[in-house]
C-alpha positions in Angstrom: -20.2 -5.7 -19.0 -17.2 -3.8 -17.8 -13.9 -5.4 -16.8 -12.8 -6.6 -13.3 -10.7 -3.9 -12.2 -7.8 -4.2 -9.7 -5.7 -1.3 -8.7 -2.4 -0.6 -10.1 0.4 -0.9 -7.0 -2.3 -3.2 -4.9 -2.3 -7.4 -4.4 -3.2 -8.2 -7.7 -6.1 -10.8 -8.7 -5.8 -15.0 -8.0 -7.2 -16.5 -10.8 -8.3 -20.2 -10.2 -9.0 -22.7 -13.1 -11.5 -25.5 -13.3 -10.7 -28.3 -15.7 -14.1 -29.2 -17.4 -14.4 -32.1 -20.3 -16.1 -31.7 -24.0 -19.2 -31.3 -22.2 -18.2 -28.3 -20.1 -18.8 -30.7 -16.5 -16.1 -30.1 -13.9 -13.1 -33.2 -13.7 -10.4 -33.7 -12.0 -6.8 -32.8 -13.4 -5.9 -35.4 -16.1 -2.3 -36.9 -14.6 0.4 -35.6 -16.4 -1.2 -32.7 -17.8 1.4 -29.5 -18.2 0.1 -26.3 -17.0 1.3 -22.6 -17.7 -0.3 -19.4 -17.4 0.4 -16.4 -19.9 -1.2 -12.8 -19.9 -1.0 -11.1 -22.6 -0.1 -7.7 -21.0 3.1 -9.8 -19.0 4.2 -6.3 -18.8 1.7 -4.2 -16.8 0.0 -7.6 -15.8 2.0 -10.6 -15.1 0.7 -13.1 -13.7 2.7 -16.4 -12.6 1.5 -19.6 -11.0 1.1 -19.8 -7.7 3.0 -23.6 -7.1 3.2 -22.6 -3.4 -0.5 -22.9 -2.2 -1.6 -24.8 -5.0 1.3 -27.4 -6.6 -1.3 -28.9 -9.4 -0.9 -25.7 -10.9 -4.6 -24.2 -11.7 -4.2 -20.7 -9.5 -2.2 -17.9 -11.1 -1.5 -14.5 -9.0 -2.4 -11.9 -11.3 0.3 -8.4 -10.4 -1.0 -5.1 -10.9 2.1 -3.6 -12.0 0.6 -0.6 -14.3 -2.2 0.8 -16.3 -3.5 -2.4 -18.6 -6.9 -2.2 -20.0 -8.1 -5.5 -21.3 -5.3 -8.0 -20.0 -6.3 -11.5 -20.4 -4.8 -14.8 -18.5 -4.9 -17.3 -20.2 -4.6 -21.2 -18.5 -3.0 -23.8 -20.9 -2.9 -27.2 -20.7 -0.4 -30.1 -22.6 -1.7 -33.5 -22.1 1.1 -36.2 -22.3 0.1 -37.2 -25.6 1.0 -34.0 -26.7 -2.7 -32.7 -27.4 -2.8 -28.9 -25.9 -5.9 -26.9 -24.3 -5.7 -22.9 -24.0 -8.6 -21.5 -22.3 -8.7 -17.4 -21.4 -9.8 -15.9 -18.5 -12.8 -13.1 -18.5 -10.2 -9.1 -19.2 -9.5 -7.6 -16.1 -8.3 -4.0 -16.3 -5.6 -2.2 -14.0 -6.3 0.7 -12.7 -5.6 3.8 -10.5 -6.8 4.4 -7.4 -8.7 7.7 -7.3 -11.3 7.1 -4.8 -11.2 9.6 -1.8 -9.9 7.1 1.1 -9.3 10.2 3.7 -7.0 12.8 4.2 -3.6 13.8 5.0 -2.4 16.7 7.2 -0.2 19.0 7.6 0.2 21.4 10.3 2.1 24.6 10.8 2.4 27.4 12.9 0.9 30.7 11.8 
């Protein structure tokens, strides 16, 4: 299965997490759990928590800031007993844009 591909320059990619227990069945957040998002491309694929729409922490904005092939975001969680979580998300891949989208013209007299 490929990669989820964003394009290189565009809006990026919003990456939501679900907490789930032992079981893999959806919870609530835990209270005082730590959250922090990593990539591990945090050059050509950043990705930072987006506190503004969503304060618990659980979305990260994904930027699509050059060619990264494979870039992972990974969610991890430290509970306030000090026990810590790390989950990845599926790769995404960042790509160019090479699909026709129209044309440009120039004119000139002859």
């Amino acid at each position: 299965m490929a990669d989820f591909q964003i394009i290189k320059g565009g809006k990026g990619v919003k990456v939501v997490a679900s907490p789930v227990n032992a079981e893999g069945v959806t919870i609530p957040l835990p209270a005082g759990e730590t959250l922090a998002w990593v990539s591990s491309d945090p050059t050509d694929a950043p990705i930072t928590q987006d506190l503004t729409n969503d304060p618990s922490g659980l979305t990260g904005i994904g930027a699509a800031v050059g060619d990264a092939v494979g870039a992972v975001f990974t969610q991890t969680g430290t509970g306030t007993d000090g026990s810590v979580i790390s989950d990845p998300a599926p790769p995404i891949d960042v790509v160019e844009d090479t699909k026709l989208g129209g044309f440009v013209f120039q004119e000139s007299a002859q």
